[in-house]
N, CA, C and O atoms as a Tripos MOL2 file, in Angstrom:
@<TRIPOS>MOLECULE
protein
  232   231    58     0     0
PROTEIN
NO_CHARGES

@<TRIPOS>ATOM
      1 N           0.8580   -1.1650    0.0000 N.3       1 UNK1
      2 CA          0.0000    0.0000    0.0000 C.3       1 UNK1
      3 C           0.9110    1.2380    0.0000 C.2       1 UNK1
      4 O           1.9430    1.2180    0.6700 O.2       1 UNK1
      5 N           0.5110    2.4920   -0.8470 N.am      2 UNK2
      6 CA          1.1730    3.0390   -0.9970 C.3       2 UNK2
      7 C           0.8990    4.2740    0.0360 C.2       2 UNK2
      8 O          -0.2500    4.4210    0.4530 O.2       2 UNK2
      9 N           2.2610    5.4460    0.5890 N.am      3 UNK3
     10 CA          1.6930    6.0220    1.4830 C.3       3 UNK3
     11 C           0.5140    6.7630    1.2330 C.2       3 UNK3
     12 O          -0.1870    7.0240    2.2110 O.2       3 UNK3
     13 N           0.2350    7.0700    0.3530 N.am      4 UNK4
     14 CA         -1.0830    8.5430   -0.2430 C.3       4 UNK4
     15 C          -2.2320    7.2900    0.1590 C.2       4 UNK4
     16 O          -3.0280    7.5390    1.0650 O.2       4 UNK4
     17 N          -2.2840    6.1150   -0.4500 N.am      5 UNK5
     18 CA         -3.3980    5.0870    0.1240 C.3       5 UNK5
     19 C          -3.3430    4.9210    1.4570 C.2       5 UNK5
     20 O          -4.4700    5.0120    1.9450 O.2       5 UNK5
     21 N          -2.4170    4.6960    2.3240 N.am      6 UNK6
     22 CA         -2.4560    4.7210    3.5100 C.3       6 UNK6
     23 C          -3.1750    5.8670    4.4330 C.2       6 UNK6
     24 O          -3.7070    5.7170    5.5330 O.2       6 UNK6
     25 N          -3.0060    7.2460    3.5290 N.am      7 UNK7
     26 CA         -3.3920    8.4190    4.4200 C.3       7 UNK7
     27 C          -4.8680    8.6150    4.0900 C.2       7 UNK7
     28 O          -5.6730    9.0180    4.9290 O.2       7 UNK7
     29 N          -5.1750    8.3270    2.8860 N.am      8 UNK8
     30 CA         -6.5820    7.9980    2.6190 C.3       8 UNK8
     31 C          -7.6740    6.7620    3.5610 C.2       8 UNK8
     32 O          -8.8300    7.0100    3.9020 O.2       8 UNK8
     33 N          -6.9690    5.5110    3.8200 N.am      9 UNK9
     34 CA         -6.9680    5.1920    4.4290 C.3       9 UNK9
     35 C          -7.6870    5.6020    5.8900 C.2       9 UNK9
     36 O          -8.8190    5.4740    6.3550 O.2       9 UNK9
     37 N          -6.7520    6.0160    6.2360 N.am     10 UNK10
     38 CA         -6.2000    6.7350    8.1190 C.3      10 UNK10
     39 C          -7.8240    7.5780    8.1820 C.2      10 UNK10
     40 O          -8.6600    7.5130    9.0830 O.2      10 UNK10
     41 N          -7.8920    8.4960    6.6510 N.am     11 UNK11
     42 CA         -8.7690    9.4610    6.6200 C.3      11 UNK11
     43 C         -10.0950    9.0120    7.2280 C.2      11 UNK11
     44 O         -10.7030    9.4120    8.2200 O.2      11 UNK11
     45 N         -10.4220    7.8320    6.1180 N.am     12 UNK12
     46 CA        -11.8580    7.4630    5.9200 C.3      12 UNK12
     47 C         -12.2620    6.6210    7.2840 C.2      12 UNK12
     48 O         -13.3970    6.5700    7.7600 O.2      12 UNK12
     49 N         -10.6130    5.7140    8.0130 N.am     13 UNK13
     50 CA        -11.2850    5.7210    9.2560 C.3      13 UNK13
     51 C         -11.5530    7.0890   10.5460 C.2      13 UNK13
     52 O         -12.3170    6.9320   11.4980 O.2      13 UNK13
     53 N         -11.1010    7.8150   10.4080 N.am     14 UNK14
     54 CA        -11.1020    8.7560   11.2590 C.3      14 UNK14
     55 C         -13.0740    9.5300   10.8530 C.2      14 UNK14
     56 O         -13.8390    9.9810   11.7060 O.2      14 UNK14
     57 N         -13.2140    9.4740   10.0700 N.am     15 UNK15
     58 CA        -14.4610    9.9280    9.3890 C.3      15 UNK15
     59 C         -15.5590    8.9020   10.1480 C.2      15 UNK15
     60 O         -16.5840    9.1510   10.7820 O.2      15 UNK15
     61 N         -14.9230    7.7030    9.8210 N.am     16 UNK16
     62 CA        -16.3690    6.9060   10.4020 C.3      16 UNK16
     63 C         -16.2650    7.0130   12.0950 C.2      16 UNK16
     64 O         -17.3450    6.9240   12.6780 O.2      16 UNK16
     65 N         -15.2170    7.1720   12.8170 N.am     17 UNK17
     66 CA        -15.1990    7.3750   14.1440 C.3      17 UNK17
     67 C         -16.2010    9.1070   14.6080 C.2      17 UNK17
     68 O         -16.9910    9.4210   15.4980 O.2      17 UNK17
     69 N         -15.6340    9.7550   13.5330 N.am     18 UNK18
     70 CA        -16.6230   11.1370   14.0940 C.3      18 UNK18
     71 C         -17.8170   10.9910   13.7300 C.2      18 UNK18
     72 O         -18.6780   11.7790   14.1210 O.2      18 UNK18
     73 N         -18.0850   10.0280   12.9680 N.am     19 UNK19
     74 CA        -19.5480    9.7400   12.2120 C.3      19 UNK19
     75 C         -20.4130    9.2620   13.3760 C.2      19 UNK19
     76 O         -21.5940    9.5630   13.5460 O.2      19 UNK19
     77 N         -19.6610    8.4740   14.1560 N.am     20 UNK20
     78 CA        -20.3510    7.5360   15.4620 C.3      20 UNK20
     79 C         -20.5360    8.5500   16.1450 C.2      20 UNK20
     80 O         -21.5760    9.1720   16.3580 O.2      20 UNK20
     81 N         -19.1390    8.7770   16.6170 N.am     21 UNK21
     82 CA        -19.2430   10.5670   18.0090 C.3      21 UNK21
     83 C         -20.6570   11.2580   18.2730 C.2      21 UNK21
     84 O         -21.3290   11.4480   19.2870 O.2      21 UNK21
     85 N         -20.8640   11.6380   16.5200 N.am     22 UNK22
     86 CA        -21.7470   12.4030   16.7850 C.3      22 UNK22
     87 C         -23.1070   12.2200   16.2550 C.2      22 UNK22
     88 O         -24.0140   13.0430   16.1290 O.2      22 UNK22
     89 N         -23.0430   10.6480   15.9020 N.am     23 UNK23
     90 CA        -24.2400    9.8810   15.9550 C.3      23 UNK23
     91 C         -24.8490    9.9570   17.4410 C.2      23 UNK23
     92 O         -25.8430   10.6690   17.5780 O.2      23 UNK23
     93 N         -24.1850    9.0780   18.9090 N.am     24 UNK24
     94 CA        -24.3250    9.1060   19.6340 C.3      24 UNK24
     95 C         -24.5720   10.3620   20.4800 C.2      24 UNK24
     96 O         -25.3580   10.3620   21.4270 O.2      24 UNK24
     97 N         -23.7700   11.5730   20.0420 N.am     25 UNK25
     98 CA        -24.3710   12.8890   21.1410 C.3      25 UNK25
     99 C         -25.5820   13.3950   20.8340 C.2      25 UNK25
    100 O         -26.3720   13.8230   21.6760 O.2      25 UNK25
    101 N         -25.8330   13.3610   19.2760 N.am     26 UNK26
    102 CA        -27.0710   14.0800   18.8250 C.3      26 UNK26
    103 C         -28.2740   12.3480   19.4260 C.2      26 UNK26
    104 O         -29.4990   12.4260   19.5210 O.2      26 UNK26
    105 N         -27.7610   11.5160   19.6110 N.am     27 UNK27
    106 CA        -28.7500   10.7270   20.4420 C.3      27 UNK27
    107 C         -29.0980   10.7680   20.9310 C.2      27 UNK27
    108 O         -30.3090   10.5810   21.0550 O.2      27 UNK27
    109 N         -27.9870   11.1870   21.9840 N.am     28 UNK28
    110 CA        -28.4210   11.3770   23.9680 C.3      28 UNK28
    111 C         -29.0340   12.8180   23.0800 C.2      28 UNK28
    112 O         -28.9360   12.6210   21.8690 O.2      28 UNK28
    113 N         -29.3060   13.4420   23.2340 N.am     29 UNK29
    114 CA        -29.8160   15.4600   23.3630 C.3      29 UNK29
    115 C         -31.1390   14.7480   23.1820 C.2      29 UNK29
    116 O         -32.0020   15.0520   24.0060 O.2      29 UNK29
    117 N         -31.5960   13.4820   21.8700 N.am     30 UNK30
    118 CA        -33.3410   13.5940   21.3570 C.3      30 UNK30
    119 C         -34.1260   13.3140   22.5740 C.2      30 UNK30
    120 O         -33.8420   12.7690   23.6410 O.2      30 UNK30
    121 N         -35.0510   13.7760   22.1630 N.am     31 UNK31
    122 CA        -36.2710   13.2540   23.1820 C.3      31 UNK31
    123 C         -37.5180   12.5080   22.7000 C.2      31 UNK31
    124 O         -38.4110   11.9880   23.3700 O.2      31 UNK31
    125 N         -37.2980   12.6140   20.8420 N.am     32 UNK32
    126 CA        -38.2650   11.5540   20.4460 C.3      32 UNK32
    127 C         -38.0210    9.9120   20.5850 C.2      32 UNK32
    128 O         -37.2010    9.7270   19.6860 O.2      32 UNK32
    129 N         -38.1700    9.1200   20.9600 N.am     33 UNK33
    130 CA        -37.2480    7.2780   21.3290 C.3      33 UNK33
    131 C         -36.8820    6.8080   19.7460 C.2      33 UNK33
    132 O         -35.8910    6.2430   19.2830 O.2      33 UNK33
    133 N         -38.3380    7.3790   19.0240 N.am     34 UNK34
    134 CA        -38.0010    6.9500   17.4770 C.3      34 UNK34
    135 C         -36.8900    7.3330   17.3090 C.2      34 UNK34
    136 O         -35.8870    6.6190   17.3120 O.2      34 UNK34
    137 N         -36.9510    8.9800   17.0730 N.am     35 UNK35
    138 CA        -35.8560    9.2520   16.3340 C.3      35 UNK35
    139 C         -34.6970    8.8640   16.9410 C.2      35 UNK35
    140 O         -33.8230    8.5050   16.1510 O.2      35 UNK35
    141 N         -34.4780    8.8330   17.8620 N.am     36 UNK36
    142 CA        -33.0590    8.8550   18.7010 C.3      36 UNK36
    143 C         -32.6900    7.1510   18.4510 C.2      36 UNK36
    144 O         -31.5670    6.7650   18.1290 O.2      36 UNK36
    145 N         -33.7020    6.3730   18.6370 N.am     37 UNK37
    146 CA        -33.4080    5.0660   18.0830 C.3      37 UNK37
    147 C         -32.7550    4.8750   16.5910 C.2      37 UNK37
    148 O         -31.8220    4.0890   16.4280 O.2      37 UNK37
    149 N         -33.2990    5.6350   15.5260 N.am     38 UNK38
    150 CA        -32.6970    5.4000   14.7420 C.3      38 UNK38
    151 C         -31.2210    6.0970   14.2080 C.2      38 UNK38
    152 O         -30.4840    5.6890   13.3100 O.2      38 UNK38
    153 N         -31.0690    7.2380   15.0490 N.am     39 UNK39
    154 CA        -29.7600    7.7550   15.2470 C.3      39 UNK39
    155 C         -28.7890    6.4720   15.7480 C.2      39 UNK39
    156 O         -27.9280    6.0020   15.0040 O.2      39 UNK39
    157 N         -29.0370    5.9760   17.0860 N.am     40 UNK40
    158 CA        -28.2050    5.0730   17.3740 C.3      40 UNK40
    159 C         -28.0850    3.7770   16.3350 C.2      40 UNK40
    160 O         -27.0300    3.1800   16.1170 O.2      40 UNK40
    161 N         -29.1590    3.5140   15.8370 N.am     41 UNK41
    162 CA        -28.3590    2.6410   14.4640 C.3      41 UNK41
    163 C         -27.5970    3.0850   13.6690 C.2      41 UNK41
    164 O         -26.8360    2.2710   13.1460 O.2      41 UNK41
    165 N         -27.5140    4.2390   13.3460 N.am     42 UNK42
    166 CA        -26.7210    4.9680   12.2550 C.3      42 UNK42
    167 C         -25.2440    4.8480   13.2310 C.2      42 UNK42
    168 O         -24.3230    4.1650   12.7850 O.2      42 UNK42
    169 N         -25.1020    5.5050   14.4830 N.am     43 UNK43
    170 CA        -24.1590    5.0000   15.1720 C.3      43 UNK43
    171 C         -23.2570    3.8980   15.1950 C.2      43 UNK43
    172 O         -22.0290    3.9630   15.1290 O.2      43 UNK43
    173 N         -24.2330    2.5010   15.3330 N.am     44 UNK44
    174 CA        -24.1520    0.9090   15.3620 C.3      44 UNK44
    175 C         -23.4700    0.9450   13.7240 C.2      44 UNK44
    176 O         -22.3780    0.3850   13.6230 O.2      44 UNK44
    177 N         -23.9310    1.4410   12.7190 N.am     45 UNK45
    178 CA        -23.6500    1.2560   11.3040 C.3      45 UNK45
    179 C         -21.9800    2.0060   11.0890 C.2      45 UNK45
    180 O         -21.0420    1.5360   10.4460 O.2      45 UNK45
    181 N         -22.0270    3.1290   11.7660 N.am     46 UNK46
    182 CA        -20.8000    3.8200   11.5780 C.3      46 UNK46
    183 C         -19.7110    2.5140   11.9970 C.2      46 UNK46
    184 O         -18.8790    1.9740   11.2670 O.2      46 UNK46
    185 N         -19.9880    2.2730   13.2080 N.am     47 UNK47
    186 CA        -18.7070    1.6650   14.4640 C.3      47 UNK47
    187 C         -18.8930    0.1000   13.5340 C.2      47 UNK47
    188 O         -17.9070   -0.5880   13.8010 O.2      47 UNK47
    189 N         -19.7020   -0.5360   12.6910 N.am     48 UNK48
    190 CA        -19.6860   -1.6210   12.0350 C.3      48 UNK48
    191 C         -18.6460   -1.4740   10.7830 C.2      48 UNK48
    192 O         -17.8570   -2.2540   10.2510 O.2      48 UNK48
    193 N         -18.9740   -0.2500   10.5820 N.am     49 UNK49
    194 CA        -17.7940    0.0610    9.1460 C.3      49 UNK49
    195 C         -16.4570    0.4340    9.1520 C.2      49 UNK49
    196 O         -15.5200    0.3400    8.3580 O.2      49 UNK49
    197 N         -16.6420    0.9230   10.3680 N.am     50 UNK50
    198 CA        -14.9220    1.2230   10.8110 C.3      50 UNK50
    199 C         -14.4530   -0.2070   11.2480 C.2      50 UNK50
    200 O         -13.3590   -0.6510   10.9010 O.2      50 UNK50
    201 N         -15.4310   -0.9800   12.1090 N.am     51 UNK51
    202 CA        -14.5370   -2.4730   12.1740 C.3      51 UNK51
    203 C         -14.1670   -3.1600   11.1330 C.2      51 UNK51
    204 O         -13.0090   -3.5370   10.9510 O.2      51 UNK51
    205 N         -15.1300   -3.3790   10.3590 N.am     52 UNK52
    206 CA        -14.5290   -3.6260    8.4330 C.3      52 UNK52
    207 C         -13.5360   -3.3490    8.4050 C.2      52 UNK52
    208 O         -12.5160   -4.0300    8.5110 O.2      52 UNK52
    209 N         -13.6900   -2.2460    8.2520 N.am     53 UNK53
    210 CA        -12.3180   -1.1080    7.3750 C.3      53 UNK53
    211 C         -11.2950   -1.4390    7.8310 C.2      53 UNK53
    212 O         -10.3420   -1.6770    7.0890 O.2      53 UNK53
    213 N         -11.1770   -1.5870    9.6610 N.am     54 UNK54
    214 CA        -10.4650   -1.6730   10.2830 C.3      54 UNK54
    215 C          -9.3800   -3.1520   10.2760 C.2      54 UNK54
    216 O          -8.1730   -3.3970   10.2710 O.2      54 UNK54
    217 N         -10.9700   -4.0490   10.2820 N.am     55 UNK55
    218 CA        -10.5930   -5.4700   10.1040 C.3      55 UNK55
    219 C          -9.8390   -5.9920    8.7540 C.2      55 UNK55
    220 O          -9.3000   -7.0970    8.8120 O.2      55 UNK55
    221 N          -9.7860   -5.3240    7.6720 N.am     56 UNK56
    222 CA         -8.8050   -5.4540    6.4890 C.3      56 UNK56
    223 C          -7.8520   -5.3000    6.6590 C.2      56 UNK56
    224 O          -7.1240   -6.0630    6.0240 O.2      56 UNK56
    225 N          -7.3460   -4.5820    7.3010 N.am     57 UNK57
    226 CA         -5.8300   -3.9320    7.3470 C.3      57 UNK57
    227 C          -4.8190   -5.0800    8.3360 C.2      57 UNK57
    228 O          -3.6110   -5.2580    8.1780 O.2      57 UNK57
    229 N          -5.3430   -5.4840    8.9440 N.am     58 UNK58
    230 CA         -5.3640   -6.5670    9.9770 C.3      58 UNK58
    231 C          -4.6140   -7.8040    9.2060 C.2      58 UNK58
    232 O          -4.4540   -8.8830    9.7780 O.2      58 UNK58
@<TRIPOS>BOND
     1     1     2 1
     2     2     3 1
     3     3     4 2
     4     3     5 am
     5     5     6 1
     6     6     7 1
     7     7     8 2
     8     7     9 am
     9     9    10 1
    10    10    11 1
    11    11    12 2
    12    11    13 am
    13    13    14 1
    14    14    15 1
    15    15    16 2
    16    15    17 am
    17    17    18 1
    18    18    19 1
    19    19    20 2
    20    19    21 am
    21    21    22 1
    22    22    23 1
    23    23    24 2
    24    23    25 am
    25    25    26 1
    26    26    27 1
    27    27    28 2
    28    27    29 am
    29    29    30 1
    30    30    31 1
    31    31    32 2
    32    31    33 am
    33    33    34 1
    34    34    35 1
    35    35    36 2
    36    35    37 am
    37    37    38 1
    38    38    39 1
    39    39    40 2
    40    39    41 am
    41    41    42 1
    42    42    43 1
    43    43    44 2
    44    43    45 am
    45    45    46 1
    46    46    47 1
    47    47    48 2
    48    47    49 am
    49    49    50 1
    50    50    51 1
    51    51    52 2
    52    51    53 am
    53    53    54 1
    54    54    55 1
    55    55    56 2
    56    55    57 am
    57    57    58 1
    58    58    59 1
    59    59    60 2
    60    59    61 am
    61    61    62 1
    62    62    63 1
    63    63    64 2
    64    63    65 am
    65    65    66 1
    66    66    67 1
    67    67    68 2
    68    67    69 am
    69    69    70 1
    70    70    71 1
    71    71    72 2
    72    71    73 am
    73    73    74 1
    74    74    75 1
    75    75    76 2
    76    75    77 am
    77    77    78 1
    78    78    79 1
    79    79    80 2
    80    79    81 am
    81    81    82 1
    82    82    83 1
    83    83    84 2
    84    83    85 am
    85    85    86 1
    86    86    87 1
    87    87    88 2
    88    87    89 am
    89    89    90 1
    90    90    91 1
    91    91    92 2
    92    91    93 am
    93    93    94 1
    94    94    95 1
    95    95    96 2
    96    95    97 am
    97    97    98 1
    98    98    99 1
    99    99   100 2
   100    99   101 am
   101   101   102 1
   102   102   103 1
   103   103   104 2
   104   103   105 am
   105   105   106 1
   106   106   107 1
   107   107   108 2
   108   107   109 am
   109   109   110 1
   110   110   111 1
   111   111   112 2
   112   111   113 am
   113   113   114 1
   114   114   115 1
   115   115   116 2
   116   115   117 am
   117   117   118 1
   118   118   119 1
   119   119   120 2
   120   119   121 am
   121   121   122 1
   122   122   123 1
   123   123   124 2
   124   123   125 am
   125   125   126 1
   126   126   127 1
   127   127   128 2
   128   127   129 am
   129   129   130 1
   130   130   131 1
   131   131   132 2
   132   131   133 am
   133   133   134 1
   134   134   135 1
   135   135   136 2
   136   135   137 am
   137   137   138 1
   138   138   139 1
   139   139   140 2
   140   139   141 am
   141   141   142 1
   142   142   143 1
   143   143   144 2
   144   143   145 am
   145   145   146 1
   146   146   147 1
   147   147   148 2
   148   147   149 am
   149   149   150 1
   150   150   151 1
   151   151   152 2
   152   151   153 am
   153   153   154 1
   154   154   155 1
   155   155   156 2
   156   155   157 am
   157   157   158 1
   158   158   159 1
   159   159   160 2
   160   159   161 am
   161   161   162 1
   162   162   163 1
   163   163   164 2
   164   163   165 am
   165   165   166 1
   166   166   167 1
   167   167   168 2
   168   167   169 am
   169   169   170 1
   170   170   171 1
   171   171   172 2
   172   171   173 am
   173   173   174 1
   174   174   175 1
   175   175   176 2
   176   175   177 am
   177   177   178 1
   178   178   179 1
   179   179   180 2
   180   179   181 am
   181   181   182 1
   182   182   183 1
   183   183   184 2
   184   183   185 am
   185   185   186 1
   186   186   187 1
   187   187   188 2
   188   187   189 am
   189   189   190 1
   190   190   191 1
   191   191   192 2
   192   191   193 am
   193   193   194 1
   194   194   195 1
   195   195   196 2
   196   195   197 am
   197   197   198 1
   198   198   199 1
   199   199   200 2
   200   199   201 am
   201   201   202 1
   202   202   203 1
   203   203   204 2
   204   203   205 am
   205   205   206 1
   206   206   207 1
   207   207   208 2
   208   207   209 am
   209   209   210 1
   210   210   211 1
   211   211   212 2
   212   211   213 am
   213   213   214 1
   214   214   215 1
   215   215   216 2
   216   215   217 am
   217   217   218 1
   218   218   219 1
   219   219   220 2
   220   219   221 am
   221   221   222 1
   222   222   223 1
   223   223   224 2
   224   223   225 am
   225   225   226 1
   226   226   227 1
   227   227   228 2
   228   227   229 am
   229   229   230 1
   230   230   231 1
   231   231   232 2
@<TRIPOS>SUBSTRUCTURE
     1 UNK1         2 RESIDUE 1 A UNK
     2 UNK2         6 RESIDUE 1 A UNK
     3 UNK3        10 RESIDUE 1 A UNK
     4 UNK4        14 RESIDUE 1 A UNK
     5 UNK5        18 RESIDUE 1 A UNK
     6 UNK6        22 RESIDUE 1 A UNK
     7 UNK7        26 RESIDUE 1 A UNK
     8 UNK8        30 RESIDUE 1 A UNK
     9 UNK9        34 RESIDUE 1 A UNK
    10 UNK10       38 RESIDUE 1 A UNK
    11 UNK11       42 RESIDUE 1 A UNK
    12 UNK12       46 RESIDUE 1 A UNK
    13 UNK13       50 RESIDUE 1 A UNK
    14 UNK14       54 RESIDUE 1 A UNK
    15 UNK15       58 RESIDUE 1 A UNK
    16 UNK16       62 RESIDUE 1 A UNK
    17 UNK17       66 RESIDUE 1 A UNK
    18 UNK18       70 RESIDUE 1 A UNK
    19 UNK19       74 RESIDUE 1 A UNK
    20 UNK20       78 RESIDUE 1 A UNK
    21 UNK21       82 RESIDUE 1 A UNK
    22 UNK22       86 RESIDUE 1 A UNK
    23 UNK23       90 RESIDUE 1 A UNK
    24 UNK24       94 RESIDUE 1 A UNK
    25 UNK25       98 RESIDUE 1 A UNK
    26 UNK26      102 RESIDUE 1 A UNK
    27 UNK27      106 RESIDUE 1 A UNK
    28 UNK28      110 RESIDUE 1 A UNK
    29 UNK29      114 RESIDUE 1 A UNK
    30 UNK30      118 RESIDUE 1 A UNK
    31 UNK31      122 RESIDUE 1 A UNK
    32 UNK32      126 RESIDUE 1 A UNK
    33 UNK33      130 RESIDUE 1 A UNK
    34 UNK34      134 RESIDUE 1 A UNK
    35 UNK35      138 RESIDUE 1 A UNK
    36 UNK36      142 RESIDUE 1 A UNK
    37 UNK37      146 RESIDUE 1 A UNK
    38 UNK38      150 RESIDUE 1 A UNK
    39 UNK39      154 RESIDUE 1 A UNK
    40 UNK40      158 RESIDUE 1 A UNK
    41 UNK41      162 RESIDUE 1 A UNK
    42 UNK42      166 RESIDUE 1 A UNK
    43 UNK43      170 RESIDUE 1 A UNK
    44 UNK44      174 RESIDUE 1 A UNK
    45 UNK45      178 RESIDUE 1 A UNK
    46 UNK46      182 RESIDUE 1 A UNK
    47 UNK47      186 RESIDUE 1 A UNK
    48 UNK48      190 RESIDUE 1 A UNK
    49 UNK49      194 RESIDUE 1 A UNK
    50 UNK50      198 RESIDUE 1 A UNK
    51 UNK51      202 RESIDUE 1 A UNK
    52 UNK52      206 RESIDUE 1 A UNK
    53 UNK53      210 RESIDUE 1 A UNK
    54 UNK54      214 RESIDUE 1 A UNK
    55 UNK55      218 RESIDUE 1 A UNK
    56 UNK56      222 RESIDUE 1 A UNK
    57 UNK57      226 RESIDUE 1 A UNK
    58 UNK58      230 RESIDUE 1 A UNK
């Protein structure tokens, strides 16, 4: 892998980690259960794709 792929890489996981972050804060703030439920899947979906991502490199 070349370094420019590597930093691309680094990028797209760092993206899905803030993707979760702030899946989960704008969770906790809702007060609808729906909506906030389906925030936390989007959450669950982020932290699933970074383990992927993660789990390749591996």
């Amino acid at each position: 892998m070349t370094s420019k792929e590597l930093l691309y890489v680094e990028d797209a996981l760092g993206h899905e980690q803030f993707f979760q972050q702030k899946c989960q804060e704008t969770a906790s703030q809702l007060q609808d259960e729906t909506l906030k439920h389906c925030v936390m899947q989007m959450a669950q979906e982020h932290e699933q794709i970074f383990a992927s991502m993660y789990g390749l490199l591996n």
